[in-house]
Each structure stands twice: as structure tokens, then as C-alpha cells.
VOBARO-214320 format. One record per residue: residue in one letter; x, y, z of N, C-alpha, C in turn. Coordinates in steps of 0.05 Angstrom, whole numbers. Layout:
N
SITE   resn   n_east   n_north     n_up   ca_east   ca_north    ca_up   c_east   c_north     c_up
SITE      A        X         Y        Z         X          Y        Z        X         Y        Z
...
END
This chain:
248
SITE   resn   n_east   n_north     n_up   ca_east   ca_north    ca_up   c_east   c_north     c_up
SITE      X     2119      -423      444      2094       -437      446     2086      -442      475
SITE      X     2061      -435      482      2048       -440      514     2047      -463      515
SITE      X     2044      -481      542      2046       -504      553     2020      -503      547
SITE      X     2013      -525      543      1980       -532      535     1966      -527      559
SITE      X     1979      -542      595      1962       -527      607     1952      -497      606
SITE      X     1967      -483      600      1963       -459      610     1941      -444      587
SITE      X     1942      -450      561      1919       -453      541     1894      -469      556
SITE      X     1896      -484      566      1870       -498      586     1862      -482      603
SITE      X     1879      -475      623      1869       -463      643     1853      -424      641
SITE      X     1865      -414      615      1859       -395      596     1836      -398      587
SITE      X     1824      -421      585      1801       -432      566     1779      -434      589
SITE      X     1790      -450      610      1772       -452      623     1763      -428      644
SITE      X     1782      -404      649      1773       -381      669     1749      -368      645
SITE      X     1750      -377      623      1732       -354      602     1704      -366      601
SITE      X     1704      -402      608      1687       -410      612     1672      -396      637
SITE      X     1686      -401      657      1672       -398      687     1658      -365      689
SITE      X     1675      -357      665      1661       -313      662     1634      -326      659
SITE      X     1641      -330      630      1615       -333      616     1586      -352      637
SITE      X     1601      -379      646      1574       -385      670     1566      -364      686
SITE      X     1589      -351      696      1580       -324      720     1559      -306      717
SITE      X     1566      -302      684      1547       -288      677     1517      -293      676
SITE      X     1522      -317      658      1495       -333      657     1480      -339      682
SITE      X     1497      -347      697      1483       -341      735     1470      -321      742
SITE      X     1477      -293      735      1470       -264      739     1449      -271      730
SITE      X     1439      -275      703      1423       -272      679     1394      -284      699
SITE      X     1409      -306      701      1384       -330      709     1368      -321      738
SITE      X     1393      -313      762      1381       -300      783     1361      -279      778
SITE      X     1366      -255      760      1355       -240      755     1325      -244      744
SITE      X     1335      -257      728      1303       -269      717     1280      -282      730
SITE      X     1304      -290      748      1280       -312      775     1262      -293      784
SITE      X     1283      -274      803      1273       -241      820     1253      -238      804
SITE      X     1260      -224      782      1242       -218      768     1202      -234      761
SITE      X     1207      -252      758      1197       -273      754     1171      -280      778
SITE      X     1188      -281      803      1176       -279      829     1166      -254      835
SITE      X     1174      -233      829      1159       -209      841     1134      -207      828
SITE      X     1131      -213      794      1107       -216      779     1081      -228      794
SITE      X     1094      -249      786      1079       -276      813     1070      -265      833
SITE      X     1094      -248      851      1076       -246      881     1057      -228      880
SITE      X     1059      -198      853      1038       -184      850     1009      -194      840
SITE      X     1017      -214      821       991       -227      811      974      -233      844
SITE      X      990      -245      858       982       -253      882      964      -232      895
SITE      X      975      -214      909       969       -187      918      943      -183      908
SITE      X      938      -172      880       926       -161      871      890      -183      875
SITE      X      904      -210      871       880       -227      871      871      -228      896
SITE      X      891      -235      915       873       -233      947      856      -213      952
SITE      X      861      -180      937       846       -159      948      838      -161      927
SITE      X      825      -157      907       794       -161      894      783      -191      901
SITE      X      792      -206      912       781       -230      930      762      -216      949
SITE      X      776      -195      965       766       -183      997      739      -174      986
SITE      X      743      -160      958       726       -141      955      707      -147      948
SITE      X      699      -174      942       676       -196      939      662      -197      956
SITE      X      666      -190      984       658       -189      997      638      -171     1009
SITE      X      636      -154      993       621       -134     1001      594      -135      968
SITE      X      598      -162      959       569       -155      942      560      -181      952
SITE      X      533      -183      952       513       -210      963      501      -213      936
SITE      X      503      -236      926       495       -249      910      469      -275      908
SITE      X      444      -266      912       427       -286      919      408      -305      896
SITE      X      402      -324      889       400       -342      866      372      -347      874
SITE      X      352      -339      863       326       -348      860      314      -356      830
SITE      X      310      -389      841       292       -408      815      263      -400      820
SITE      X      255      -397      793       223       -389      782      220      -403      769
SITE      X      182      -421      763       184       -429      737      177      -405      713
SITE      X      176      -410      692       170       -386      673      143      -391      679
SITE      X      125      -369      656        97       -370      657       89      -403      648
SITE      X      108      -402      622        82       -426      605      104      -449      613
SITE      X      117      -458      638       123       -483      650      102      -507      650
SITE      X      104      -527      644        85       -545      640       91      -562      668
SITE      X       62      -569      679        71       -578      717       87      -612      707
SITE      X       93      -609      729       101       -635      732      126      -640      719
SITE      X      146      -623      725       167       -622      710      192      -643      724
SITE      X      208      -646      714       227       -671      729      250      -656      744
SITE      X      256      -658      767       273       -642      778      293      -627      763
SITE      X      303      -654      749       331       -649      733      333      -640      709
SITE      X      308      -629      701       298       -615      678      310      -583      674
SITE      X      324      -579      670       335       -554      677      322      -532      654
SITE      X      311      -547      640       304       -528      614      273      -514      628
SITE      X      264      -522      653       241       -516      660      229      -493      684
SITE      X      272      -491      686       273       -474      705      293      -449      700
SITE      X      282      -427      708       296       -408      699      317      -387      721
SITE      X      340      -382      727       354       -368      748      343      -344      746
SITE      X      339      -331      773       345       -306      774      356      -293      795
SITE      X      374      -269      799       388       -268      820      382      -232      830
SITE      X      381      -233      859       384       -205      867      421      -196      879
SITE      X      426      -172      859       456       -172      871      455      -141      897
SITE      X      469      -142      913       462       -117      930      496      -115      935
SITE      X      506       -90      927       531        -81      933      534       -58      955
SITE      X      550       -58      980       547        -52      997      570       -25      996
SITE      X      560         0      976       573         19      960      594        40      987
SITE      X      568        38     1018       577         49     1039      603        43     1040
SITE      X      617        12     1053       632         12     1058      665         6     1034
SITE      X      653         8     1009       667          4      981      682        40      988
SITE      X      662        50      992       677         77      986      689        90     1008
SITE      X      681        74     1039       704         89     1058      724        72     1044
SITE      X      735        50     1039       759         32     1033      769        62     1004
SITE      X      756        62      987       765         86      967      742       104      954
SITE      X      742       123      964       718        150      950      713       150      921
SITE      X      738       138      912       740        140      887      722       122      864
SITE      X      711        98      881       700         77      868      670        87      858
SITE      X      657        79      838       638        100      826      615        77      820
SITE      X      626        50      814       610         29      811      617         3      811
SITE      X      602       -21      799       606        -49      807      600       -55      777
SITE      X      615       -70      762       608        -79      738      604      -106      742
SITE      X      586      -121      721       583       -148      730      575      -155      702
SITE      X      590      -190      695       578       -198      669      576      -229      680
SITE      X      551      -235      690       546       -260      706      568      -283      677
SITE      X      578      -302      704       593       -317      696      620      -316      684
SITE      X      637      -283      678       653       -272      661      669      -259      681
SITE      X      654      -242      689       668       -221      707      658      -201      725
SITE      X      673      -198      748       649       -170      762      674      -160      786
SITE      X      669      -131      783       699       -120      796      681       -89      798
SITE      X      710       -82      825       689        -51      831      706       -37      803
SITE      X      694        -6      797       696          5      778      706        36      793
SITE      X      735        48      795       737         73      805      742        92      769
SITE      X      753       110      781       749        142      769      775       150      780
SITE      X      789       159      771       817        177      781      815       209      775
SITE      X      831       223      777       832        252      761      848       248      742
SITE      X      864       229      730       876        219      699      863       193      705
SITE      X      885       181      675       872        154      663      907       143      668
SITE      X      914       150      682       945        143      683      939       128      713
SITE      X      937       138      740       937        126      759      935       101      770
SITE      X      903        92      759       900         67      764      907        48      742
SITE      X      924        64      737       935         38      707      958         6      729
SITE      X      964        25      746       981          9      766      984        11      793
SITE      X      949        17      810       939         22      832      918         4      833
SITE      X      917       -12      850       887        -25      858      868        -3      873
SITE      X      839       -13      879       824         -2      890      831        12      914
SITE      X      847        -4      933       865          6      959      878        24      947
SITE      X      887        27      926       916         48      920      938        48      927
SITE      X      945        12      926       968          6      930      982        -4      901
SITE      X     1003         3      902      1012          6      874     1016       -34      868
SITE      X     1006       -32      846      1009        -61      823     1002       -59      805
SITE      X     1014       -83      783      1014        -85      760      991       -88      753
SITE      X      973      -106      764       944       -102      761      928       -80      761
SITE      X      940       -67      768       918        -47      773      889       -42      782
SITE      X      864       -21      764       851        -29      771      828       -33      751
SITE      X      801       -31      747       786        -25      730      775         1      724
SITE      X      775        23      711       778         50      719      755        56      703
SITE      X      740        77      702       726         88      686      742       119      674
SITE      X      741       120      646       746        150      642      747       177      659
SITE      X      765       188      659       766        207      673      747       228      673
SITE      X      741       227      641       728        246      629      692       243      626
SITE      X      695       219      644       662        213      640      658       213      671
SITE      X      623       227      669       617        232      692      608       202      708
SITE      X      612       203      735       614        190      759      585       168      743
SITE      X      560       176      739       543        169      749      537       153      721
SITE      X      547       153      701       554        137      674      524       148      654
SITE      X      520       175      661       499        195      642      507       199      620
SITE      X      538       203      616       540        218      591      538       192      565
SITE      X      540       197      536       528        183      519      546       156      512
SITE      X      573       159      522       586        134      514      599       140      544
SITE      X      606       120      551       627        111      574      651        89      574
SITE      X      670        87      573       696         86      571      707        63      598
SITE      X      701        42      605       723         32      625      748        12      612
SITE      X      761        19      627       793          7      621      803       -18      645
SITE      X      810       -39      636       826        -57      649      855       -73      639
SITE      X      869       -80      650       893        -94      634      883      -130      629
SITE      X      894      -127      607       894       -160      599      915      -179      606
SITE      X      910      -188      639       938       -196      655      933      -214      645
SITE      X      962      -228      651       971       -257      646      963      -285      666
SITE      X      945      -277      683       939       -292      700      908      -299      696
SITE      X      896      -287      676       868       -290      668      848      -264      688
SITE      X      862      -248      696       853       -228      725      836      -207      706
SITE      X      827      -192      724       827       -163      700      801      -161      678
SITE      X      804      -150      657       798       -153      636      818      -168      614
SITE      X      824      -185      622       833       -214      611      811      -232      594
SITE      X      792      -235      606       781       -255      589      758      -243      566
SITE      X      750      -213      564       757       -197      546      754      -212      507
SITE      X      786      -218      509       791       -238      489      769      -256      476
SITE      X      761      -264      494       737       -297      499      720      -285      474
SITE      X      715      -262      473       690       -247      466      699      -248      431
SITE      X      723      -251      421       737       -262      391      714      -291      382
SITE      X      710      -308      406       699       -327      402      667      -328      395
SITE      X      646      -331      379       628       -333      367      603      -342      390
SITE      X      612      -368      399       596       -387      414      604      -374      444
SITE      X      635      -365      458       627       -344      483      611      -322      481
SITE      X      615      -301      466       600       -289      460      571      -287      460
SITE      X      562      -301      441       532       -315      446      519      -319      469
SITE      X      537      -331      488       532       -336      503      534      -319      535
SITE      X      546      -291      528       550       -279      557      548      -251      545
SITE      X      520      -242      540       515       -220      523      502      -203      541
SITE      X      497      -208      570       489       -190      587      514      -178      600
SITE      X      504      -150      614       529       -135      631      503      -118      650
SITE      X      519      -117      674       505       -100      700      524       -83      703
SITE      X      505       -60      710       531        -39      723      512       -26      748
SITE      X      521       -32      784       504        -29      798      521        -5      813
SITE      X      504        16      815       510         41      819      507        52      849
SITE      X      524        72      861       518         81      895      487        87      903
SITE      X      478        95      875       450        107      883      427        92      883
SITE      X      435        66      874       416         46      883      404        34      855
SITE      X      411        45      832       404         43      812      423        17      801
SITE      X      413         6      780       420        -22      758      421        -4      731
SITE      X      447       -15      716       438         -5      688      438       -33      668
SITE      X      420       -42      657       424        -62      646      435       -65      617
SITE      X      458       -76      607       466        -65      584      470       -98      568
SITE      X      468       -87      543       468       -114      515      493      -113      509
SITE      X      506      -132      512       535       -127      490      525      -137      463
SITE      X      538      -123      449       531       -118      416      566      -125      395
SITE      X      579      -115      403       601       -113      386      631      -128      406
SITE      X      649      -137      382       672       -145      395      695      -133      374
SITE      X      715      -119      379       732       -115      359      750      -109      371
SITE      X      768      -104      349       806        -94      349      807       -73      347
SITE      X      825       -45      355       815        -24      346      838        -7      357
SITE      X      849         4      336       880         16      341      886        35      370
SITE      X      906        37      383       907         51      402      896        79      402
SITE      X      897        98      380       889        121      386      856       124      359
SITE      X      852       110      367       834         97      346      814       126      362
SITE      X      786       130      340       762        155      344      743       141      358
SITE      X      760       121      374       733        106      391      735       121      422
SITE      X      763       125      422       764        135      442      756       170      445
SITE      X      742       180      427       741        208      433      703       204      450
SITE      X      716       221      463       686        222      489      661       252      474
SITE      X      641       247      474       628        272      463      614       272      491
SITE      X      610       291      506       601        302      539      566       307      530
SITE      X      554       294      548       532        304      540      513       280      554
SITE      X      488       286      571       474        272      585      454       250      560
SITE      X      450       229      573       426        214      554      404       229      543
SITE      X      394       238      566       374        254      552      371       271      531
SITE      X      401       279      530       405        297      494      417       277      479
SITE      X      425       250      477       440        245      460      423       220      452
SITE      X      431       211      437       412        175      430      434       156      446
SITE      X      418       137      462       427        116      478      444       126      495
SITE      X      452       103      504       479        101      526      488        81      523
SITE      X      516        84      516       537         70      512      551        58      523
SITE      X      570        32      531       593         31      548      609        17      533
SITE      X      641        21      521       660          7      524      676        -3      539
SITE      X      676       -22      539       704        -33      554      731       -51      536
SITE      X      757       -38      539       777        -35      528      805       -43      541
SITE      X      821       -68      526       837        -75      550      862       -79      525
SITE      X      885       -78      529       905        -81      510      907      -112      498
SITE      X      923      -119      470       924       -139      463      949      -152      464
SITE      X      955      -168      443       989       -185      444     1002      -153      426
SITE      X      985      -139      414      1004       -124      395     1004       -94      408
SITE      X     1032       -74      407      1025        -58      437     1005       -32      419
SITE      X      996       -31      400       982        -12      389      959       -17      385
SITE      X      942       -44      391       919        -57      381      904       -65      411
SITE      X      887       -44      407       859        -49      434      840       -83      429
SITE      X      834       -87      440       806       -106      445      791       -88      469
SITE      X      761       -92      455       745        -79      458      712       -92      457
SITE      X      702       -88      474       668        -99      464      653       -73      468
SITE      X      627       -58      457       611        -56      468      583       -60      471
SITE      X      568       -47      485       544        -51      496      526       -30      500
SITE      X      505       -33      503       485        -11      498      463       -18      521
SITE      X      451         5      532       433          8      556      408         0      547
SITE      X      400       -29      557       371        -42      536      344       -41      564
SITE      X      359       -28      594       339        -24      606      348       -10      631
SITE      X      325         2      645       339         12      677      323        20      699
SITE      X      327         6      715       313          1      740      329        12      760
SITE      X      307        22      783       311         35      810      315        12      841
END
């Protein structure tokens, strides 16, 4: 029979494995943990920078049938309107690749590149520095200038609300309702003004994604999805929207 210490001290080296281990576990996870973080970081400072290159200017009008004498604080009497000017020159020395500026006042607005796949900017920002964020991409397969009859952009649904993250919101009845405009302001000086119409789920290799090539002018409307993954890894979220006007 063993001396009981030595059953103790047996007991307790199996303990100190097993903490060792659990140490490993935990460091690892931290690393891990922090590098997420510092990319979230990264990625937000530079589409921060890149704000910088659109001017956003806010002009109040009254409508036509405003009744005078309205009370300052009357907000129902006054209506926003804004001129946006994106400064496409210096967007595209920073990357050639960038094709446009999407904007959903109050939601979201991020530049829009183009790769030669749909793989690239899945984990490249605009710079083309590699992150998890990535970037907002347009189809590969759709032309630059967003002519052909549906158009296709992709973002990830980060965990930091970044991205096409809030996406989601659009499940909601009363967001929705409420943020049913989208801009897409183009190199050539052109606005495309688009309605969002639809919000859904829609399997990964779902027939939403097949592209039919072909200019507006032959096809009926113009289309845009935008498509960002969900909690399930086979199930898209998705809205789209349709071209309800377009100015020079």
C-alpha cells in the first residue's frame, strides 16, 4: 500500500497538468480574442479615413404647401435635403478598383469596389490590406457602371455592427419602413436612386444569385441586391431595391 502522501502528491501533479493546460486554452483564446478586436479596430479607422473624402451638406426647405409662420421647433414643417459629392479622383488613386459609393442615409454608406473574383475582398479592405472585414464588393460579374439588369453587392455581417451588419434591422417592420431609400453615387458624376422593396432569407446557392448580363435598356428595370451572411452558415440575408429614379 502507497503512503498516502505519495497518492497526494500523484493527485496533485495531475491537477497542476490539467491547470497547465487550461492556461494554454485561456492564453490562446485571449490572442485570439485580441487579434479580432484589433482587426475590428483596423478596419474601422480606415473606412473612418474614407469618410473623408465624401462632403455631406444638409439643406432645410419649406415644402410647397408650408403654412407661414411656422414655430421653429416644428419639425413637421420642415423638410431635409442634402447634396452628397464624393471625391471618386482621389478614392481611386487610394484603389482603381473602387467603382462606387453606396449610401442608405442614416444606415449606412461605404465605398463599393469590384475585384477579378468574389473571393478577394471577402478579407481585403479598400487599401488591400488583408482583414476580416473586408470589404463591400460588387459582383465580379457585373459591369463597373451598375447597367446590367440586377446587381449583386456583398458585405460581411461583422460582429461589431461594421459592414453590412445592420442589414438584419431590415427583419424589422418599423426599420424598414423607415429607411427605404438607397444612393449609389457613381465616378461619372451620376446618382442612382433606388427603393428598397424586399427583405429576406435566402439559401446560399439560392437562383438569386444567378446574374443574367444585359444593359437596362434591354431588360425591365434595374435591380440591386445586397447580401451579407446570417447566424446559419447556409442562409443569406438579403434586401432588394429597384432604380425609382436617375439624375446627372
Amino acid at each position: 500500500m502507497l503512503p498516502l502522501f505519495y497518492v497526494g502528491g500523484k493527485q496533485m501533479k495531475k491537477e497542476y497538468f490539467l491547470l497547465g493546460i487550461l492556461s494554454v486554452i485561456l492564453l490562446a483564446a485571449g490572442v485570439w480574442i485580441y487579434q479580432i478586436i484589433s482587426e475590428y479596430q483596423k478596419a474601422e479607422r480606415e473606412y473612418e479615413q474614407l469618410q473623408e473624402y465624401v462632403k455631406v451638406e444638409k439643406n432645410t426647405r419649406d415644402p410647397e404647401n408650408t403654412k407661414p409662420n411656422v414655430a421653429e421647433d416644428d419639425k413637421e414643417g420642415e423638410k431635409q435635403e442634402e447634396t452628397v459629392t464624393v471625391d471618386f479622383a482621389a478614392l481611386q488613386e487610394i484603389n482603381p478598383d473602387v467603382v462606387a459609393w453606396i449610401r442608405i442615409p442614416g444606415v449606412l454608406e461605404y465605398p463599393v469596389v469590384r475585384g477579378g473574383d468574389n473571393s478577394y475582398y471577402l478579407n481585403h479592405t479598400v487599401q488591400k490590406t488583408y482583414n476580416i472585414a473586408g470589404s463591400i464588393f460588387l459582383d465580379y460579374r457585373n459591369e463597373r457602371d451598375f447597367s446590367d439588369s440586377k446587381n449583386i453587392i456583398y458585405g460581411h455581417n461583422m460582429k461589431d455592427g461594421s459592414m453590412f451588419h445592420v442589414l438584419r434591422n431590415y427583419q424589422d417592420i418599423d426599420f424598414f419602413q423607415k429607411h427605404t431609400d438607397m444612393e449609389v453615387y457613381l465616378p461619372d458624376g451620376r446618382t442612382l436612386n433606388y427603393q428598397i422593396t424586399t427583405c429576406e432569407q435566402v439559401s446560399a446557392d439560392s437562383e438569386i444569385y444567378q446574374i443574367e448580363r444585359g444593359y437596362v435598356e434591354d431588360n425591365k428595370g434595374n435591380e440591386i441586391i445586397l447580401s451579407t451572411c446570417s447566424a446559419k452558415a447556409n442562409v443569406r440575408i438579403i434586401i432588394k431595391a429597384y432604380l425609382k429614379e436617375k439624375t446627372s
